[in-house]
C-alpha positions as protocol buffer text, in pm:
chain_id: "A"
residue {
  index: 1
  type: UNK
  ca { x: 13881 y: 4066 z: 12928 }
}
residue {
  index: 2
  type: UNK
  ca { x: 13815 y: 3726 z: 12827 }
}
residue {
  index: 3
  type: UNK
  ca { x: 13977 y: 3586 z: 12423 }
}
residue {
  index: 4
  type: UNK
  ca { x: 13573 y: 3482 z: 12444 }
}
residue {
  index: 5
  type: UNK
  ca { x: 13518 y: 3863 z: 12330 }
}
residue {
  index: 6
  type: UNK
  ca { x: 13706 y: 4105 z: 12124 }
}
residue {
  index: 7
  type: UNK
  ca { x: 13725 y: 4458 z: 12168 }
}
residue {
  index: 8
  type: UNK
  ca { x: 13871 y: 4665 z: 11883 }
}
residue {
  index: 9
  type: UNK
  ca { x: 13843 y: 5053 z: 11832 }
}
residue {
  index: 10
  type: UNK
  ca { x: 13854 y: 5171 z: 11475 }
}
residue {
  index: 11
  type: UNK
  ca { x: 13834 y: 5535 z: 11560 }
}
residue {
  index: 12
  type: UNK
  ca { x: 13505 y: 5588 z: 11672 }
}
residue {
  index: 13
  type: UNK
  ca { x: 13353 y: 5309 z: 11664 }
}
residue {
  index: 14
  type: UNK
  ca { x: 13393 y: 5039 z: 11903 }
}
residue {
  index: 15
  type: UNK
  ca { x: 13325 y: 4659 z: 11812 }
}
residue {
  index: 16
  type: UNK
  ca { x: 13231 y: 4419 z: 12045 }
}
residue {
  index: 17
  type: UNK
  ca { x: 13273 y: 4047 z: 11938 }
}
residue {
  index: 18
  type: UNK
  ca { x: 13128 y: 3723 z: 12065 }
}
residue {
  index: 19
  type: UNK
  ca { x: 13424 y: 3518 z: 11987 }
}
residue {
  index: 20
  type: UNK
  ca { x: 13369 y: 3145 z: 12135 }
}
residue {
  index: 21
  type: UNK
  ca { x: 13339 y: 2946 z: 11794 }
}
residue {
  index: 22
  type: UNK
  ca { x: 13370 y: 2595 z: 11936 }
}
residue {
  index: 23
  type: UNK
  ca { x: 13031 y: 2658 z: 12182 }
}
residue {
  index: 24
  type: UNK
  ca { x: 12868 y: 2825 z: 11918 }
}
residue {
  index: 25
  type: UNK
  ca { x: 12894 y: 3148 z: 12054 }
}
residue {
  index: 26
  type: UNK
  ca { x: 12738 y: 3021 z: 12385 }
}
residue {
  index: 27
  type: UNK
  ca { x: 12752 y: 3312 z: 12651 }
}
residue {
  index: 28
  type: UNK
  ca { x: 12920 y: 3271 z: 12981 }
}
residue {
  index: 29
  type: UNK
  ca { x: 12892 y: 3490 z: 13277 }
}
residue {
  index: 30
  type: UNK
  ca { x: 13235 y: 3612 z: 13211 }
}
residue {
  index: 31
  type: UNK
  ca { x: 13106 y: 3702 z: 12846 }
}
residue {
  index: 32
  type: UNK
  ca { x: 12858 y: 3874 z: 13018 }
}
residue {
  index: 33
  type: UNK
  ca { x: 13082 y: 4083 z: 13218 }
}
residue {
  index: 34
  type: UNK
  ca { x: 13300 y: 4172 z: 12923 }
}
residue {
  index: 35
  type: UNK
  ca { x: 13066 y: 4294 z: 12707 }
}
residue {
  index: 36
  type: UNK
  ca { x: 12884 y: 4512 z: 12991 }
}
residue {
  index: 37
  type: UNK
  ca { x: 13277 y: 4659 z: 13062 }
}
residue {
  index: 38
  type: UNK
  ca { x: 13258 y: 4735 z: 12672 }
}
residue {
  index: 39
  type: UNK
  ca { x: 12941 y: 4903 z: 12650 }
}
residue {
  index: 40
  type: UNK
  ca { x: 12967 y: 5146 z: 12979 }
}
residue {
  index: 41
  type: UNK
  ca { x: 13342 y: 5191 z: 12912 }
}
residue {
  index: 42
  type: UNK
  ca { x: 13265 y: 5287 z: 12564 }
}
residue {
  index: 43
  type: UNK
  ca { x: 12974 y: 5532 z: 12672 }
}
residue {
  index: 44
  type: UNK
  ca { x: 13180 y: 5700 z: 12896 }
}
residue {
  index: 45
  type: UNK
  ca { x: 13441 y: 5770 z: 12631 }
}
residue {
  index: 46
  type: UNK
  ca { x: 13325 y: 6052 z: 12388 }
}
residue {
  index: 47
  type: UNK
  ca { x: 13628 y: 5952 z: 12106 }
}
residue {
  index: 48
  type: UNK
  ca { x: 13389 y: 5614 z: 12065 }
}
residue {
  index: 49
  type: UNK
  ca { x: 13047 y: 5739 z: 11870 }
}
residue {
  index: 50
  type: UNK
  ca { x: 12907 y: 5423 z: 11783 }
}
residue {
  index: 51
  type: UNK
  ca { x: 12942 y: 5071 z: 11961 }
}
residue {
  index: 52
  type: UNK
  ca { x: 12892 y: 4719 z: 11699 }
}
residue {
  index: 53
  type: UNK
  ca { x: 12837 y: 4349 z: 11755 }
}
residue {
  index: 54
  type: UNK
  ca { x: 12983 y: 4088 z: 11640 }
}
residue {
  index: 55
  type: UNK
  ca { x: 12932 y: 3718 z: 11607 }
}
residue {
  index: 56
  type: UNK
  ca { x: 13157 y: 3431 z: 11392 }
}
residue {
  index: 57
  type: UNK
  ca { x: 13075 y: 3305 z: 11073 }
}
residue {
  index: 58
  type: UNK
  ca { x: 12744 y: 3069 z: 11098 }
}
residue {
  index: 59
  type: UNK
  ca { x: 12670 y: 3197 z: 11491 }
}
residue {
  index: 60
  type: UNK
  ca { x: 12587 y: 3497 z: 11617 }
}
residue {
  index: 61
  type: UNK
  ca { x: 12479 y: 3347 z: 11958 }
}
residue {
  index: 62
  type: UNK
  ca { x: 12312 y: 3035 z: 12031 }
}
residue {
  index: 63
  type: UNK
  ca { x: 12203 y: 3203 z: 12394 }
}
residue {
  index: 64
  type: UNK
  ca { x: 12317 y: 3182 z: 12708 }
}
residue {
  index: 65
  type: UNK
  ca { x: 12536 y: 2890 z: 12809 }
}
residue {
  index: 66
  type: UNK
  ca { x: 12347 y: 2627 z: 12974 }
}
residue {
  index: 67
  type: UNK
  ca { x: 12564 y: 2498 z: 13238 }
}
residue {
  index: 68
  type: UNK
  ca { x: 12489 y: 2874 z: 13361 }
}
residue {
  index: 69
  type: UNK
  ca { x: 12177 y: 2768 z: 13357 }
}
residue {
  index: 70
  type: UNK
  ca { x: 12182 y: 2437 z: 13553 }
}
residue {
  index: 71
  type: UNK
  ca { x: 12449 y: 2543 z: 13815 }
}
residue {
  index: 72
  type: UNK
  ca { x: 12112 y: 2780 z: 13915 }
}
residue {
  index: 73
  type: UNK
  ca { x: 11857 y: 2551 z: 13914 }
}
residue {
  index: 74
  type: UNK
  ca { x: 12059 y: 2270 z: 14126 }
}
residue {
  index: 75
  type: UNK
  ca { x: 12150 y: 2558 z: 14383 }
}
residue {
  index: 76
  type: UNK
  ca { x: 12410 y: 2734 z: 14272 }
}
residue {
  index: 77
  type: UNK
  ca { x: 12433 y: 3154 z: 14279 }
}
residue {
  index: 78
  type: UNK
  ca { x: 12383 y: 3315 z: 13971 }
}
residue {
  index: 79
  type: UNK
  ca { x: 12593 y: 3641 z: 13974 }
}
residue {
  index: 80
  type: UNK
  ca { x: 12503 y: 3979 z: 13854 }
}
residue {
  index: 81
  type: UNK
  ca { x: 12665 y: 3933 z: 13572 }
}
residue {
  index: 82
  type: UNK
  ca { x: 12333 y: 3898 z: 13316 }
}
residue {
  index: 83
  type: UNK
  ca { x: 12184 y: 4182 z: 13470 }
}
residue {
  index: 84
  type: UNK
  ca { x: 12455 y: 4417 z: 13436 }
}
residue {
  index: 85
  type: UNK
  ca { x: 12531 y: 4354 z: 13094 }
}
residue {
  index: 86
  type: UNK
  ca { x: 12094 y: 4419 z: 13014 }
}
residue {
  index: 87
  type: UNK
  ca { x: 12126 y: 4738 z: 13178 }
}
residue {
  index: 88
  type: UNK
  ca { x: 12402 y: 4846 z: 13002 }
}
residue {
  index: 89
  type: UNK
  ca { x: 12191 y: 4788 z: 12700 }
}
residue {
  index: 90
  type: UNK
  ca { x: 11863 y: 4932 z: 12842 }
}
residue {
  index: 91
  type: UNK
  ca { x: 12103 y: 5234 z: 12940 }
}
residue {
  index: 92
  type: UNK
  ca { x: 12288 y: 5302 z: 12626 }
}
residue {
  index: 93
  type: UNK
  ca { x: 12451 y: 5605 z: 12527 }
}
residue {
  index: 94
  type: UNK
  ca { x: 12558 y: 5520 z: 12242 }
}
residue {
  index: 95
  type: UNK
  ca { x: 12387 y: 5410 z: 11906 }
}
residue {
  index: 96
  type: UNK
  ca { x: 12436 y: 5028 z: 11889 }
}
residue {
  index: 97
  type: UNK
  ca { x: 12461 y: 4800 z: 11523 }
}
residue {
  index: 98
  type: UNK
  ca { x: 12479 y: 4493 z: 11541 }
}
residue {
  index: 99
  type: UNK
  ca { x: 12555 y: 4231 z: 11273 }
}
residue {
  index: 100
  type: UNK
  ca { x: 12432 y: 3865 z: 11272 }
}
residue {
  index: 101
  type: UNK
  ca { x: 12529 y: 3557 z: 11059 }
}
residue {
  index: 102
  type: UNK
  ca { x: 12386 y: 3196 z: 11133 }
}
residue {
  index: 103
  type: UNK
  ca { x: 12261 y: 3093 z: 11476 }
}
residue {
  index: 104
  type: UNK
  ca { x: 12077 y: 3395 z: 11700 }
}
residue {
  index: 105
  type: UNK
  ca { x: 11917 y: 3243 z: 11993 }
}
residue {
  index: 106
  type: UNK
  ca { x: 11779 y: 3364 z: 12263 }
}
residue {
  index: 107
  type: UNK
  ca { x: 11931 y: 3674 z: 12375 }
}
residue {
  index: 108
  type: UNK
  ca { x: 12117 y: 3608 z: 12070 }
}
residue {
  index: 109
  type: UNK
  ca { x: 11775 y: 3755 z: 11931 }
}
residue {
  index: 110
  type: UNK
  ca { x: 11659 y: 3929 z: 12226 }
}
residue {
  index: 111
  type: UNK
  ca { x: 11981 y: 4161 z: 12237 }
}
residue {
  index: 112
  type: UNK
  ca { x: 11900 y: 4281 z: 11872 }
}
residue {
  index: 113
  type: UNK
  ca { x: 11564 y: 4454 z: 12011 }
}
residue {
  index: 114
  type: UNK
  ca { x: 11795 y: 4720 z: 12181 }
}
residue {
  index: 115
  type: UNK
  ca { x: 12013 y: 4777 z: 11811 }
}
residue {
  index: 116
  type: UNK
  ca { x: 11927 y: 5056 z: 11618 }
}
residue {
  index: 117
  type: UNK
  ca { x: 12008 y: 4883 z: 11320 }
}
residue {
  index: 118
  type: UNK
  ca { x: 12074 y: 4544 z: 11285 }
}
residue {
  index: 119
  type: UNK
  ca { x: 12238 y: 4340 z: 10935 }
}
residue {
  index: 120
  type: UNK
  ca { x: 12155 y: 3967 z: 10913 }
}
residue {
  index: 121
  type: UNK
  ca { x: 12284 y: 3736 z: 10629 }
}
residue {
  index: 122
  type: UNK
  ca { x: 11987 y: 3494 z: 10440 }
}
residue {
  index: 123
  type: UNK
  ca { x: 12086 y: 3192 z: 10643 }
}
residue {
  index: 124
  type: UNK
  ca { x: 12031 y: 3358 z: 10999 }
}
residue {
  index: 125
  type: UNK
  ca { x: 11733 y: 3215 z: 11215 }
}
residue {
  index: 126
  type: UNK
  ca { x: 11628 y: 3443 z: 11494 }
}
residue {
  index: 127
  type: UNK
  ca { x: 11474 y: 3207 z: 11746 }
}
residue {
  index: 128
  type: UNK
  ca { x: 11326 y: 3266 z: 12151 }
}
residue {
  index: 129
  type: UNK
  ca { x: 11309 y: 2915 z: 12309 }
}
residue {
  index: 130
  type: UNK
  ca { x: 11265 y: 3043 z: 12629 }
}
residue {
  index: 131
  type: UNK
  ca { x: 10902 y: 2888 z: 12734 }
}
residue {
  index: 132
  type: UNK
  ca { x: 11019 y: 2540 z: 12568 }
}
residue {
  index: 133
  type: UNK
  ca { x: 11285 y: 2588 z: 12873 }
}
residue {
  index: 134
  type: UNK
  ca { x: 10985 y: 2654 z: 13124 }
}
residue {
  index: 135
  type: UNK
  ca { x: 11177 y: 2994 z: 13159 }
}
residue {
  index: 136
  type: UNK
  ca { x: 11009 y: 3337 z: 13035 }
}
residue {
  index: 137
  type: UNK
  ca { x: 11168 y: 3614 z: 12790 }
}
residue {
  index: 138
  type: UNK
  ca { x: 11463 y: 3876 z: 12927 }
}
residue {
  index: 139
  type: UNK
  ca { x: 11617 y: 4146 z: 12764 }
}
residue {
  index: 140
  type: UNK
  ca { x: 11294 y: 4323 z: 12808 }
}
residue {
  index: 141
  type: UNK
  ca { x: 11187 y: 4137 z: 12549 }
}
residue {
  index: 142
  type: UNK
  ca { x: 10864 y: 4138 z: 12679 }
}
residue {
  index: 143
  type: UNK
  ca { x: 10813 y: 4477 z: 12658 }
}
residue {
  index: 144
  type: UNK
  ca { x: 10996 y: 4598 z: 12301 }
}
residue {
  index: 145
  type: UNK
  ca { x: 10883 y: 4309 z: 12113 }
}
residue {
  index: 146
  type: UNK
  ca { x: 10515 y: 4397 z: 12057 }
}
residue {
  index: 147
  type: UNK
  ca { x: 10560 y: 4774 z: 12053 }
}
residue {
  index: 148
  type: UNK
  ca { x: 10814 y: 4631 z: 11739 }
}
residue {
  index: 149
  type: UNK
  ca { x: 10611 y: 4378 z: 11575 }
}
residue {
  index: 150
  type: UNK
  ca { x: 10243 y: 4398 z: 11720 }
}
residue {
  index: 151
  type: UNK
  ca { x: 10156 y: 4159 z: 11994 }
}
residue {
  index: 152
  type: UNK
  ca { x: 10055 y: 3836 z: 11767 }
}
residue {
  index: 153
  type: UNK
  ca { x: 10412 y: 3826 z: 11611 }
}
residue {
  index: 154
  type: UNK
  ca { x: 10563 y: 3919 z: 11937 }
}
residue {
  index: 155
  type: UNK
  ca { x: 10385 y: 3601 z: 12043 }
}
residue {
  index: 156
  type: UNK
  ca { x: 10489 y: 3371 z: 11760 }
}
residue {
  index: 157
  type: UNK
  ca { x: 10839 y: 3489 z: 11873 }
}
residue {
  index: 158
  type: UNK
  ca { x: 10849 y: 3471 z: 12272 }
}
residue {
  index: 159
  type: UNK
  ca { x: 10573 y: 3239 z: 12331 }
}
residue {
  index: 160
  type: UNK
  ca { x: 10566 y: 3023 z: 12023 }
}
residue {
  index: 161
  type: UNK
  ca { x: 10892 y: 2990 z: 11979 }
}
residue {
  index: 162
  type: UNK
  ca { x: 10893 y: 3032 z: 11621 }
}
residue {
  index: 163
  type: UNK
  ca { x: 11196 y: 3113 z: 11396 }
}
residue {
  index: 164
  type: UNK
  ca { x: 11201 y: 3413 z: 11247 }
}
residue {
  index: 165
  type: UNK
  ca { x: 11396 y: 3409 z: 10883 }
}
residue {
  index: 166
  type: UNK
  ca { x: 11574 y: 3707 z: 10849 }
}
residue {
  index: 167
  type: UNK
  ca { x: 11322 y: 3791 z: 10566 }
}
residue {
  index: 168
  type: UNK
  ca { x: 11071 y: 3762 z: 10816 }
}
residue {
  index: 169
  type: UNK
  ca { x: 11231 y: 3916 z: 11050 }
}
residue {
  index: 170
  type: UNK
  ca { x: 11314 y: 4218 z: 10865 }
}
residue {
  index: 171
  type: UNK
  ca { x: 10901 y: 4240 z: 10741 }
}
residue {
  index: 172
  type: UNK
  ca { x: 10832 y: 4243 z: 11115 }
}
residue {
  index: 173
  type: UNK
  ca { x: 11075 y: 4519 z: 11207 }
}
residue {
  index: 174
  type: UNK
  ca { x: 11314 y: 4319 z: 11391 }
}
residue {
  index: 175
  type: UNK
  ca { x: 11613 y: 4374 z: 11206 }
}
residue {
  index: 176
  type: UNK
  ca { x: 11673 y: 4676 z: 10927 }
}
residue {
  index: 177
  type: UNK
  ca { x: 11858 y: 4496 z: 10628 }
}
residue {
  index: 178
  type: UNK
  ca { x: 11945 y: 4146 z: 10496 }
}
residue {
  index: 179
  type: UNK
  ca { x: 12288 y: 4133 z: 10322 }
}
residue {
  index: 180
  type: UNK
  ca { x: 12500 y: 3868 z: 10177 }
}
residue {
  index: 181
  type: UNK
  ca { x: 12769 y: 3694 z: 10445 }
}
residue {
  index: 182
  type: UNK
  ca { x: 13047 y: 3826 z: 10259 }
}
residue {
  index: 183
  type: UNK
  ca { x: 12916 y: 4188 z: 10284 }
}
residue {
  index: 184
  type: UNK
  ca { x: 12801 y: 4150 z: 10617 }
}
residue {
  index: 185
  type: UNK
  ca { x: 13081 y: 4314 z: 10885 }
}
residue {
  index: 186
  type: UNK
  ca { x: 13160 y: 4531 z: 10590 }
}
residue {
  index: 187
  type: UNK
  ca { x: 12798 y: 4712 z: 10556 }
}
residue {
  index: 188
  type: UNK
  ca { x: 12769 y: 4698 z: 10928 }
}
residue {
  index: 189
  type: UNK
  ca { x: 13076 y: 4890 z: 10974 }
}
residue {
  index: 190
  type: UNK
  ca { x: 12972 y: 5168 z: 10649 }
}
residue {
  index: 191
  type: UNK
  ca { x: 12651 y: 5226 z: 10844 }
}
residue {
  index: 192
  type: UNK
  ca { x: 12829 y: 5291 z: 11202 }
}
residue {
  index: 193
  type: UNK
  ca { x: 13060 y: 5466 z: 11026 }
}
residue {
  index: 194
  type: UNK
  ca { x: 12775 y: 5687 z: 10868 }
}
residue {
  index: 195
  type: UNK
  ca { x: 12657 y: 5747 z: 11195 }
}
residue {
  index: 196
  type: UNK
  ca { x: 12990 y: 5816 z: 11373 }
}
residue {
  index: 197
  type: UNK
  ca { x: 13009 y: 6108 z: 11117 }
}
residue {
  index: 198
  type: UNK
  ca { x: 12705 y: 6282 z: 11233 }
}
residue {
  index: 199
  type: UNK
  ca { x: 12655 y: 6536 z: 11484 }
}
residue {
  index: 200
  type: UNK
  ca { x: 12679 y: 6352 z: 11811 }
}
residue {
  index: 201
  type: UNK
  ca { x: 12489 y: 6634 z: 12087 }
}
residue {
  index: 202
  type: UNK
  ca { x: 12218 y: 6623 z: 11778 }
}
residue {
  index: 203
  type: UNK
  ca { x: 12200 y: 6235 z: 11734 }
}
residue {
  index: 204
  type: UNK
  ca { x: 12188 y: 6182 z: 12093 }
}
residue {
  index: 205
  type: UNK
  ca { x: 11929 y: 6398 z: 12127 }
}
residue {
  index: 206
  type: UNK
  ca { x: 11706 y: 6257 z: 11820 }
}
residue {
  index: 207
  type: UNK
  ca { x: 11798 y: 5880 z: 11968 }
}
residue {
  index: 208
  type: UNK
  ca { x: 11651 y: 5961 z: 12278 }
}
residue {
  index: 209
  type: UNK
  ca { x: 11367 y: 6089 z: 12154 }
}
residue {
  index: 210
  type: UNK
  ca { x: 11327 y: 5801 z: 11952 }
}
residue {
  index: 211
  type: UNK
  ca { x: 11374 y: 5546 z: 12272 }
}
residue {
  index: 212
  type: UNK
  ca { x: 11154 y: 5720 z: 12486 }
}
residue {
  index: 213
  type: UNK
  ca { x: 11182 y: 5669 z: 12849 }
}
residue {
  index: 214
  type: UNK
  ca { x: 11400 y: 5430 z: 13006 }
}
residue {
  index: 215
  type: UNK
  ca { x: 11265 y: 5365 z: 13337 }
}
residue {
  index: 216
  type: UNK
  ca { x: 10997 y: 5109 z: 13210 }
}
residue {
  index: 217
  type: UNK
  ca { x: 11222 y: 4936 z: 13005 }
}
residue {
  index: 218
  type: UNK
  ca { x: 11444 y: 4934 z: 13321 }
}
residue {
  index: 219
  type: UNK
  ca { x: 11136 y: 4815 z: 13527 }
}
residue {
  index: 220
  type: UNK
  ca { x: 11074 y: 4539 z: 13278 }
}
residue {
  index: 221
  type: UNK
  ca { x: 11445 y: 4405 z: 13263 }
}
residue {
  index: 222
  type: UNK
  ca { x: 11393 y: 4405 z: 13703 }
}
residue {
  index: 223
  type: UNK
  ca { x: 11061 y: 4232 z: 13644 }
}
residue {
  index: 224
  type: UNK
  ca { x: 11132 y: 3975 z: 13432 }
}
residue {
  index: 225
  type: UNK
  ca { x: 11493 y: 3890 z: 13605 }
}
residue {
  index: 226
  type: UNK
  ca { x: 11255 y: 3816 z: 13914 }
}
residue {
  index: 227
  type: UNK
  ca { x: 11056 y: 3593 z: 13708 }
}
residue {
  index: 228
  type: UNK
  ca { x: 11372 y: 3396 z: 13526 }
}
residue {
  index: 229
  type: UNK
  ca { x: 11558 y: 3377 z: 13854 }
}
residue {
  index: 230
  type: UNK
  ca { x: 11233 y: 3208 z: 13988 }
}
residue {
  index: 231
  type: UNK
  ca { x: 11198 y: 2946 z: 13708 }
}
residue {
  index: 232
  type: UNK
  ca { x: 11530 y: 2874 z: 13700 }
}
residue {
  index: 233
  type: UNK
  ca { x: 11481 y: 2714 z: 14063 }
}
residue {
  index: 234
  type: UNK
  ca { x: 11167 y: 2544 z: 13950 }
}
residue {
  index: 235
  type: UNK
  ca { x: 11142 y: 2155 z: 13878 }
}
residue {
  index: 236
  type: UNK
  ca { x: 10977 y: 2173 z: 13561 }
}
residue {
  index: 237
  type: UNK
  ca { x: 11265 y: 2405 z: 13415 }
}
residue {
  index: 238
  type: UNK
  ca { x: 11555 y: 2143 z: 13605 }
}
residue {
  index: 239
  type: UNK
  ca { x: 11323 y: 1896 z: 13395 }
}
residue {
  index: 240
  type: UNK
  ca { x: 11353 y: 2081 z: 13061 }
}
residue {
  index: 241
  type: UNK
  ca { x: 11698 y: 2125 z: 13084 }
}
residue {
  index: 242
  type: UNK
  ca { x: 11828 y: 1764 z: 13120 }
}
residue {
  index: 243
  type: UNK
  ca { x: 11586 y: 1719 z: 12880 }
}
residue {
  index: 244
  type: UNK
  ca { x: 11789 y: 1928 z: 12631 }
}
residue {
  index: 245
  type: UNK
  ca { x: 12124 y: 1799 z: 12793 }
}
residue {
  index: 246
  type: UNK
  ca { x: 11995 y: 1432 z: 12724 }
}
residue {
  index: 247
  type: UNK
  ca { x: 11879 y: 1543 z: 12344 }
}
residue {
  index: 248
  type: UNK
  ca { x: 12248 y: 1695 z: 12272 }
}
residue {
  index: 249
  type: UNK
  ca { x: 12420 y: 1378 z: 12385 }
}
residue {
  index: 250
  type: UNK
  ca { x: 12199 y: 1166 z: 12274 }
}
């Protein structure tokens, strides 16, 4: 696996961390593919209860890396890579925590919809540009986020492209708990622990229940990969892009 992510096993829980400081926790296709190895690997395994996620200090993610982006949209393949690692989400065995601190940015926001609970520290910004990009939301985004936080905030979030404060964030169900940077990992890793400890046939069971069926979710995730693939071809995202490329060198 990539040094870009860290997998550790503390008994049974497994944490998965976005470790790529210098980019902001940018994620490359390779990231991709580590983390999806994590997740199914770590399903498969009954020892592991409870899978985490990680950022650094200050980032969580700031999305996917762009020059992903624009070897797509001037004719390059894209891989499988994406999809494979939102399936292993949609699919999850496993309860998932996650833990963010600083930057969260596309599916550095969009990955926290498939958490079960998720920590953020008082400076973290939860924030969708994906429209501003002439793309459309992924993750099945589309789908969770107003079931989560009623369409009009769902809006303000994927359409908008509002930040979210993590106050706000945790008033609009997106996130369960806002705690201090320096307790951050630490209460992240209590709670998994907490739920490492119960029954796992009955929490399965009870989690399922909880997530409902799968197969639209998994029919979103198809549907909107259709729809990003498409607009990642299309001039006005090659447009926005440069445009962005031109604003960070500027």
């Amino acid at each position: 696996m990539t040094d870009h992510v860290l997998i550790e096993r503390q008994g049974p829980i497994q944490t998965i961390r976005m470790n790529r400081p210098d980019k902001k926790n940018a994620i490359t296709r390779a990231m991709y593919a580590s983390m999806a190895k994590a997740l199914t690997d770590g399903d498969a395994d009954p020892a592991i209860r409870v899978h985490v996620f990680f950022g650094v200090p200050g980032a969580f993610s700031s999305g996917n890396d762009l020059s992903d982006f624009m070897a797509v949209a001037m004719g390059g393949a894209g891989g499988t890579e994406v999809f494979d690692f939102l399936m292993a989400l949609a699919r999850s065995a496993k309860p998932i925590v996650s833990a963010a601190d600083g930057i969260a940015v596309g599916i550095g926001t969009t990955l926290h919809l498939h958490c079960d609970l998720t920590f953020a520290t008082p400076r973290t910004v939860f924030r969708t540009p994906f429209v501003d990009l002439a793309l459309v939301p992924e993750a099945g985004s589309s789908l969770i986020a107003p079931l989560l936080l009623g369409r009009q905030q769902a809006f303000a979030l994927l359409g908008l492209g509002e930040g979210f404060s993590a106050e706000r964030a945790k008033d609009a169900g997106l996130i369960y708990e806002v705690v201090g940077e320096d307790q951050l990992e630490a209460r992240a890793l209590q709670v998994a622990g907490e739920i490492a400890a119960k029954p796992p046939e009955a929490l399965r069971i009870a989690r399922d229940l909880m997530r409902g069926n799968r197969d639209e979710l998994v029919a979103r995730i198809e549907e909107e990969g259709r729809h990003f693939n498409a607009r990642l071809k299309s001039d006005e995202a090659r447009q926005a892009f440069m445009a962005f490329m031109a604003r960070k060198k500027g």
